[in-house]
Residue frames relative to the residue before (quaternion, step in Angstrom):
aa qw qx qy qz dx dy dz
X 1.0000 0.0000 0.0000 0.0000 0.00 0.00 0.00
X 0.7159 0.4452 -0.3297 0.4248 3.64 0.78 -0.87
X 0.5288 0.7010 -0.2807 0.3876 3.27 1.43 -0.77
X 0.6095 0.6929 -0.0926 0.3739 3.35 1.41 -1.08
X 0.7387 0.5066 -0.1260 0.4264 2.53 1.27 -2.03
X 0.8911 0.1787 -0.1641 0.3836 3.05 1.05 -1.12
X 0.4309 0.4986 -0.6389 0.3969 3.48 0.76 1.39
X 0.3399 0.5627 -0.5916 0.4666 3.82 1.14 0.81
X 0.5812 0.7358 -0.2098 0.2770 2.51 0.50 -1.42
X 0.6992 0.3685 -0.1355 0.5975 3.42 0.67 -1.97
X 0.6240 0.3970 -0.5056 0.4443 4.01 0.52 -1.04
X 0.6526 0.4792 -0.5317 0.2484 3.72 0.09 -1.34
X 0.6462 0.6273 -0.3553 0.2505 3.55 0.73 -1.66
X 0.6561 0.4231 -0.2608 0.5679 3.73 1.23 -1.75
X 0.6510 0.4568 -0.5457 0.2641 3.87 0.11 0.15
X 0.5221 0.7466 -0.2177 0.3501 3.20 1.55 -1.09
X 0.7272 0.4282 -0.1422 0.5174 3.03 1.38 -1.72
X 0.6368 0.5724 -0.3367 0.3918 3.23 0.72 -0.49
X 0.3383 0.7726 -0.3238 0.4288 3.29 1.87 -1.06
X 0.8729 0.4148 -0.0867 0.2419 2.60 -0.43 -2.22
X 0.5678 0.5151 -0.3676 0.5264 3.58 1.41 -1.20
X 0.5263 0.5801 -0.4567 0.4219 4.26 0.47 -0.55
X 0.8130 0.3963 -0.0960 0.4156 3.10 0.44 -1.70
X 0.4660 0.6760 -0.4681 0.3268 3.91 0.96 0.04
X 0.5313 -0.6039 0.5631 0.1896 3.44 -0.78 0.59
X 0.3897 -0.4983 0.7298 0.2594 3.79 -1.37 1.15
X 0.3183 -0.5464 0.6917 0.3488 3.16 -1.70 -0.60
X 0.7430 -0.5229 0.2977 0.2931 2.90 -1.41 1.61
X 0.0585 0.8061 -0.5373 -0.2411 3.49 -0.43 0.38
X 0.6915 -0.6647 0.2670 0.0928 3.78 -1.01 1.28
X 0.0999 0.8783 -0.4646 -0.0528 3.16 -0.04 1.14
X 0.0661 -0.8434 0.5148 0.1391 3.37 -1.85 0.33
X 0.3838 -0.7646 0.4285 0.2906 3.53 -1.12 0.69
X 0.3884 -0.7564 0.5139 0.1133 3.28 -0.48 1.05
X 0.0466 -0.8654 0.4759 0.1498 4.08 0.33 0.62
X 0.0492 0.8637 -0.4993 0.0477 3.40 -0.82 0.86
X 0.0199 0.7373 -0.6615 -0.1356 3.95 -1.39 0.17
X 0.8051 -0.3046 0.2520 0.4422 3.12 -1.28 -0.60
X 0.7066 0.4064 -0.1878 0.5479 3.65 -0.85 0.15
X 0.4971 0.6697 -0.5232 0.1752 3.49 0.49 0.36
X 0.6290 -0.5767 0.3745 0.3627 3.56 -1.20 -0.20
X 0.3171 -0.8173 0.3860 0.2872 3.43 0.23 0.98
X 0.8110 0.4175 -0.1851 0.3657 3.48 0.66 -0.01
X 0.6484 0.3846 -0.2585 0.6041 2.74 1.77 0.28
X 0.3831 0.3086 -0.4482 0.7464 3.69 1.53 1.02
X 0.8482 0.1721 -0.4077 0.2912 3.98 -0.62 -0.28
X 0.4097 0.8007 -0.3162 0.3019 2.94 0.65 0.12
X 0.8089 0.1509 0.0885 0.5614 3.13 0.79 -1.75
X 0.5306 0.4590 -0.4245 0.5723 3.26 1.72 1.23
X 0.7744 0.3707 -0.3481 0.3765 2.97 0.76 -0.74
X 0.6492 0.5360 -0.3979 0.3645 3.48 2.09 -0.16
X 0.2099 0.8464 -0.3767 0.3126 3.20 1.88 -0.01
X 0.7823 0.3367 0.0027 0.5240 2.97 -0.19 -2.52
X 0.4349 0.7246 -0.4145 0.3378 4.01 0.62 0.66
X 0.7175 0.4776 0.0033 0.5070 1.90 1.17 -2.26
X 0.4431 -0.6094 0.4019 0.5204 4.07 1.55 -0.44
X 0.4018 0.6889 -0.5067 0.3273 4.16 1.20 -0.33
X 0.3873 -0.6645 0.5702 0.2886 3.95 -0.63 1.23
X 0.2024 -0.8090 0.5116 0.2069 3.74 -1.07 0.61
X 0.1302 -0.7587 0.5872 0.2501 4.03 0.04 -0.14
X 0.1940 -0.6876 0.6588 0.2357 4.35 -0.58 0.40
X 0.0524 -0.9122 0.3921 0.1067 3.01 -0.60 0.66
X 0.1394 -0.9411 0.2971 -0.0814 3.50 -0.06 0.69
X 0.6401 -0.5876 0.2670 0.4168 3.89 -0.43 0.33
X 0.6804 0.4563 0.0450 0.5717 3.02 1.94 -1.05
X 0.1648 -0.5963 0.7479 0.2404 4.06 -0.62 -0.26
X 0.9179 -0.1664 -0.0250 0.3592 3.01 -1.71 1.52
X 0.2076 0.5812 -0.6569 0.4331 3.34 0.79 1.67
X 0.3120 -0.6399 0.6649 0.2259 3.58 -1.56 0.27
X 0.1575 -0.7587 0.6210 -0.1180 3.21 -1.02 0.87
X 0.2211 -0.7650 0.6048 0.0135 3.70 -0.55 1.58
X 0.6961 -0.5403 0.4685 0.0637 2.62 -1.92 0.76
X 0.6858 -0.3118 0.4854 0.4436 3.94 -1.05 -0.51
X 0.7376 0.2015 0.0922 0.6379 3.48 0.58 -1.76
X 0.7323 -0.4702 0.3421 0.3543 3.69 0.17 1.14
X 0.5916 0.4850 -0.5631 0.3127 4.28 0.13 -0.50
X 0.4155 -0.7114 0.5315 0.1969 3.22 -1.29 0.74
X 0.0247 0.7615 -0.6438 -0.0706 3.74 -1.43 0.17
X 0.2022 -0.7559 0.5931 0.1897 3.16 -1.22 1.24
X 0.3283 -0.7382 0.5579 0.1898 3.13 -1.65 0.58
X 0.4200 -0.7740 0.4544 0.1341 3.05 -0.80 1.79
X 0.7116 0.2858 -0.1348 0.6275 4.08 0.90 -0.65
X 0.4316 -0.5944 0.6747 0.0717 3.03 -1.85 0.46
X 0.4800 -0.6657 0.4437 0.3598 3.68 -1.04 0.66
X 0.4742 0.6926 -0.3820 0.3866 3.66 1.62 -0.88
X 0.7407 0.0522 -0.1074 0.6611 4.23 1.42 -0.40
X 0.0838 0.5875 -0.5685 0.5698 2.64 -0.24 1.75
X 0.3482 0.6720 -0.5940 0.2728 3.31 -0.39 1.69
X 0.7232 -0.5600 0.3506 0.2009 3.68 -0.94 1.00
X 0.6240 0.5196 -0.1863 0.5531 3.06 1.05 -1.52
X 0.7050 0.5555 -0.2122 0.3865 3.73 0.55 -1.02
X 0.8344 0.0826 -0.1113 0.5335 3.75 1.81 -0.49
X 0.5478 -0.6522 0.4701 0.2313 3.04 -1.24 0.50
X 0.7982 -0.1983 0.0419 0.5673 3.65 1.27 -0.16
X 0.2625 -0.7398 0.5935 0.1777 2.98 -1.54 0.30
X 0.1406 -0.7905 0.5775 0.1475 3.66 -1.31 0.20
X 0.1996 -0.8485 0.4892 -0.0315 3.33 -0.41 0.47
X 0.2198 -0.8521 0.4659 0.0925 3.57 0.64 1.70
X 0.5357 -0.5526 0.5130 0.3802 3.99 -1.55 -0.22
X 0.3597 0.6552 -0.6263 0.2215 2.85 -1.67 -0.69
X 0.7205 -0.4884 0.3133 0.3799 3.05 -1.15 -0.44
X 0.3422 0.8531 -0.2899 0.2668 3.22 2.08 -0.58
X 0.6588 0.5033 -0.3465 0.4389 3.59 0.66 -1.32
X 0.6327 0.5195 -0.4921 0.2961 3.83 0.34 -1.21
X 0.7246 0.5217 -0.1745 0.4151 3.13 0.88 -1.09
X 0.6007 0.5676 -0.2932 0.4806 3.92 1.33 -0.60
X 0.6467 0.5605 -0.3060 0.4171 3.29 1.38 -1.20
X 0.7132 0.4338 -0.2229 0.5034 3.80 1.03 -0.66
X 0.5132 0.5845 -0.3717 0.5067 3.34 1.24 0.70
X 0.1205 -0.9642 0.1915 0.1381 3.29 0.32 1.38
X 0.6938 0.4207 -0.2793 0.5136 2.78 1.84 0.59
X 0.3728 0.6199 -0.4684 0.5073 2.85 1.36 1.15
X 0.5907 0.4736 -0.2094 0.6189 3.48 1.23 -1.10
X 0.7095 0.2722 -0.4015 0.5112 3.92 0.56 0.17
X 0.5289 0.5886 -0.3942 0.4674 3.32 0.62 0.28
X 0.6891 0.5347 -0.1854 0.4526 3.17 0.87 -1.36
X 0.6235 0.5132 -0.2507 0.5338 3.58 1.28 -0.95
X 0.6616 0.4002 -0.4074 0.4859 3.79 0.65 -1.09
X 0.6712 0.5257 -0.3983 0.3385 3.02 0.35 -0.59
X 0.6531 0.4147 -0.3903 0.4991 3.88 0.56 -0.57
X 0.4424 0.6780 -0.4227 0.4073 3.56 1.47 -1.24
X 0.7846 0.4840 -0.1498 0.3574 3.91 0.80 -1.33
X 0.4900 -0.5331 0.5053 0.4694 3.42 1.52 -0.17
X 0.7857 0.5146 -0.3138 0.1394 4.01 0.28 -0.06
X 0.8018 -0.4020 0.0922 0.4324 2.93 -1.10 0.74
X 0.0577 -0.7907 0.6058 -0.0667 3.80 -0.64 1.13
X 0.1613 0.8728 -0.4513 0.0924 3.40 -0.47 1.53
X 0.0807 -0.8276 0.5434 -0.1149 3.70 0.04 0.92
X 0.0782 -0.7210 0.6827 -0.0890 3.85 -0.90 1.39
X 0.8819 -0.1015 -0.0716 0.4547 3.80 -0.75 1.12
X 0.8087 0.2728 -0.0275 0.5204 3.50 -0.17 -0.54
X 0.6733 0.6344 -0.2773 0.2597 3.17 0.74 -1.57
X 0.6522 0.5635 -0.3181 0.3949 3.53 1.03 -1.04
X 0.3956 0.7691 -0.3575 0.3525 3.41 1.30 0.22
X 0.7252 0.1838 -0.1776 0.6394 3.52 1.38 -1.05
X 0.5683 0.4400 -0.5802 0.3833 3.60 0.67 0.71
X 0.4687 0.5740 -0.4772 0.4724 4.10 1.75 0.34
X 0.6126 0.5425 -0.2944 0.4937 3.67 1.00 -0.64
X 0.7270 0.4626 -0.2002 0.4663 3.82 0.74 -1.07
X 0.4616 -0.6011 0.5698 0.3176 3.43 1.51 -0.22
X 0.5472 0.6602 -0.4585 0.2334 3.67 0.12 0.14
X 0.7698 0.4693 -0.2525 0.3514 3.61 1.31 -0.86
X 0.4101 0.7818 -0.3152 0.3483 3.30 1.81 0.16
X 0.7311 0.1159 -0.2313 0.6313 3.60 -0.19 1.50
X 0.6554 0.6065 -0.3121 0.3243 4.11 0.91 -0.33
X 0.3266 -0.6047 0.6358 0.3514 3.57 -0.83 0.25
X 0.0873 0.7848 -0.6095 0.0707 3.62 -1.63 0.77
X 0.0249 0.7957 -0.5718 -0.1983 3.39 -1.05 -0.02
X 0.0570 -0.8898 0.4528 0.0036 3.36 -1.41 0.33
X 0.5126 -0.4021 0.2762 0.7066 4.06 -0.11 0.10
X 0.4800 -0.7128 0.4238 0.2861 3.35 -1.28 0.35
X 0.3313 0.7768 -0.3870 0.3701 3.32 1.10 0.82
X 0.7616 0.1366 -0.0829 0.6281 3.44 1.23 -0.45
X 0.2365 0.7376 -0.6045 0.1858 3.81 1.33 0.20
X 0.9129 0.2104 -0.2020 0.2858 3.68 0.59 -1.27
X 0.2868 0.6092 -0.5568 0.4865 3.01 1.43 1.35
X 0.7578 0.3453 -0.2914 0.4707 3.77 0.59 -0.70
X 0.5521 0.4834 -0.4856 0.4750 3.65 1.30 0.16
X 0.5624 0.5880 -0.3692 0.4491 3.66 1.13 -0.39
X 0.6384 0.5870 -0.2186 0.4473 3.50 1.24 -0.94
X 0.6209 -0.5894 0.3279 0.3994 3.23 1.25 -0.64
X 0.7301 0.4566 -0.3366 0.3810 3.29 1.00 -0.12
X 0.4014 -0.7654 0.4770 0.1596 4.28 -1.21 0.12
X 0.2245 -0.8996 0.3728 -0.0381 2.72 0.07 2.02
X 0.3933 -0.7234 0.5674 -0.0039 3.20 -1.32 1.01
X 0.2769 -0.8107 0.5109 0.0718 3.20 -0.68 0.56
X 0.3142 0.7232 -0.3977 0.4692 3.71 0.88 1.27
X 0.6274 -0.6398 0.3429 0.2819 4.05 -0.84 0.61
X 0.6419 -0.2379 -0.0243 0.7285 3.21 2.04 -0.44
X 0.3401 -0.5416 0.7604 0.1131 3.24 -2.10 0.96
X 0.3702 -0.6726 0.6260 -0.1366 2.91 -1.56 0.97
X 0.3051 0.7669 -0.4625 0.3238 3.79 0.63 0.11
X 0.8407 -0.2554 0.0987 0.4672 3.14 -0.87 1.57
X 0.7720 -0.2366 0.2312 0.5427 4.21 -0.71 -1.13
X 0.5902 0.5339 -0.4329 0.4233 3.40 1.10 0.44
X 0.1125 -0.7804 0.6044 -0.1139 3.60 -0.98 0.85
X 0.0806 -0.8529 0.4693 -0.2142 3.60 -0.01 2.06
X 0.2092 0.7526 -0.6234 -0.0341 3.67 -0.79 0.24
X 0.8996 -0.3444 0.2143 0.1618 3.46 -1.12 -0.46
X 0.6624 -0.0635 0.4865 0.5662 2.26 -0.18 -2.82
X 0.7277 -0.4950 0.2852 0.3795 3.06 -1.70 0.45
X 0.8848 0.1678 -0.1308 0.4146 3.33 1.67 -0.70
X 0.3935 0.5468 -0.5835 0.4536 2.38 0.36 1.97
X 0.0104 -0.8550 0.3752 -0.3579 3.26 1.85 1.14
X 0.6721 0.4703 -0.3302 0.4670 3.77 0.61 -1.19
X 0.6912 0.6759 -0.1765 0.1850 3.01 0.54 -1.77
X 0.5379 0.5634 -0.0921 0.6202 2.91 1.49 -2.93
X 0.8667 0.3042 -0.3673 0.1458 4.30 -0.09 -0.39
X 0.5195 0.7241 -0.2615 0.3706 2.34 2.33 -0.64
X 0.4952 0.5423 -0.2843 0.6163 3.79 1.69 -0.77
X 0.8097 0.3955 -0.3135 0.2995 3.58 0.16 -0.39
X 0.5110 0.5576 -0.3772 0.5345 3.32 1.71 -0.39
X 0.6888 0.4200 -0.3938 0.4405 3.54 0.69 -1.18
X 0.6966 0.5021 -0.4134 0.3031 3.64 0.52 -0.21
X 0.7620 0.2538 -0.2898 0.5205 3.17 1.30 -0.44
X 0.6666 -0.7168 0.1365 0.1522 3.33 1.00 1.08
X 0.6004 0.5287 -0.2660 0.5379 2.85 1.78 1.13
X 0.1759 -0.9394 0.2871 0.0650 3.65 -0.98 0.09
């Protein structure tokens, strides 16, 4: 009889465990929207996608359009896989938002520039490399923030509110800022640690 009891015992225990291993949780894996148009900087969009999806961090291109192609400075093409029309906050962990000429053109996208805003609205990661800080002056995001950027638009984003520095990357609260194309290492290396991978 005791014998009985306590290979139940043992089965109940291994179902339980076995249970539990089903029922364990992955870790979240991290996504970001990458915002783009024409004219962008080609190295500052591949870059920090292809070092993304390295790192395992889902990426979304994002674009004015779904599965439009969009070119570069120097001619390389990118399609955008998502549309700003879905686009929700809740759904990412950050955004980044490359130069070029892209941004003039992102900023007047008005649901790109509401995205961009929930998203800081959410505490999340906000990242912008030359140009880019342009649609975080539209979104209202650089008001009260330390930043840097190519110095072409420094005193557009000092107009915007924010106090610029002059360093390869700034770091300031959920915002994450660099320059130039090379200062690329630097701008991903801050952006992995923020979203907690590597």
């Amino acid at each position: 009889m005791a014998k009985k009891s306590a290979k139940k015992a043992a089965k109940k225990s291994t179902r339980k465990s076995a249970a539990r291993k089903r029922t364990a949780r992955k870790p979240r894996t991290p996504r970001v929207a990458v915002l783009i148009e024409n004219i962008f900087e080609d190295m500052e969009a591949l870059y920090p996608i292809y070092r993304l999806r390295e790192a395992g961090v889902r990426v979304d291109v994002v674009g004015p359009k779904k599965n439009t192609v969009y070119t570069s400075k120097h001619g390389y093409p990118l399609k955008a896989d998502t549309a700003p029309t879905s686009l929700k906050a809740a759904n990412y962990d950050g955004v980044i938002v490359p130069g070029g000429y892209a941004p003039d053109k992102v900023r007047r996208n008005a649901k790109m520039v509401k995205f961009v805003s929930d998203m800081n609205k959410a505490g999340k990661l906000m990242a912008a490399i030359c140009h880019g800080g342009w649609v975080f002056c539209e979104a209202d995001v650089m008001r009260g923030k330390t930043f840097t950027s190519v110095g072409a638009i420094k005193t557009d984003c000092v107009n915007a509110g924010g106090k610029f520095v002059n360093r390869e990357v700034v770091v300031y609260e959920n915002l994450v800022t660099s320059r130039v194309p090379d200062d690329l290492p630097a701008f991903m290396r801050e952006i992995l640690k923020k979203l907690g991978v590597s």
